[in-house]
N, C-alpha and C positions, 0 to 999 in steps of 0.2 A: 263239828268245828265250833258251832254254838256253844257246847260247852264246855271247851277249853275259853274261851272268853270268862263264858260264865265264872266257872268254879277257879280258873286258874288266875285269871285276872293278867296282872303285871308280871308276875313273879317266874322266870322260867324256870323257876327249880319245881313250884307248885304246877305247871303245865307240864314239864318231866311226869312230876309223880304221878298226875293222873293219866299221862298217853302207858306209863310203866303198867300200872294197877289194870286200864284199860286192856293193853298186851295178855296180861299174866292170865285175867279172866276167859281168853278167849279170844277179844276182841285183836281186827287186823287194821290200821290206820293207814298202810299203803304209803304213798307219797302224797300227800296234799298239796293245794300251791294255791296261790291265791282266790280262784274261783270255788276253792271248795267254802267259801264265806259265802257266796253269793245270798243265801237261802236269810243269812243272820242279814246281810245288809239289806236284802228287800223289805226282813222284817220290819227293822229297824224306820226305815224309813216311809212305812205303813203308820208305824204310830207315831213318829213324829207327823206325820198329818192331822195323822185325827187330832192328838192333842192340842197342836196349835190350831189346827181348826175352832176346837172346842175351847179354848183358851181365849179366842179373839172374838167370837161370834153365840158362845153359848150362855146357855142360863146363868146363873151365880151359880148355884152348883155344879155345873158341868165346867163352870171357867176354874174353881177351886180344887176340883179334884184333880183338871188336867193340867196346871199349873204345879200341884204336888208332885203327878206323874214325871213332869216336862225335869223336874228339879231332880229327879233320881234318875232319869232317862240321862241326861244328857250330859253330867260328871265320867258315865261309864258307856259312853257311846264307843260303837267299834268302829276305827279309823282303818285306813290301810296301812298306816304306819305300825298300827296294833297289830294289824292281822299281819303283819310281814316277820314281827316280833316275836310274835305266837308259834309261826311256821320254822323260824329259826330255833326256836325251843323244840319244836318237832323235827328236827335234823339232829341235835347232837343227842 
């Protein structure tokens, strides 16, 4: 499910085409439903630790780099409004 966020982003025609491709190759995606995110949101929310962690209390370089992170991390962060999105693209 990671990588329908990933690769497919917003777009449920791009989340179509890759669950299609993923199908045709083999692959079975079953029914998913909202817990099948879990794994992307514990991710997720691993490294928003660190990074503010390291963003509030670290070196100048570790405050720099996890501020770069924080700024790409968190325009494309997965919501559950997203992952309900996603799921909907994964029904029709």
């Amino acid at each position: 499910m990671q990588s329908l966020h990933e690769l497919g982003g917003d777009d449920p025609g791009a989340v179509r085409a890759l669950l299609d491709a993923y199908e045709a190759a083999g692959g079975t995606v079953g029914h998913p439903a909202l817990d099948s995110f879990a794994m992307a949101f514990a991710v997720q929310a691993n490294l928003l630790s660190l990074y503010a962690g390291r963003a509030l209390d670290g070196t100048a370089e570790e405050r720099g780099r996890a501020e770069r992170r924080l700024a790409t991390l968190l325009p494309d962060l997965l919501t559950v409004p997203r992952a309900w999105r996603l799921l909907d693209a994964c029904r029709r």
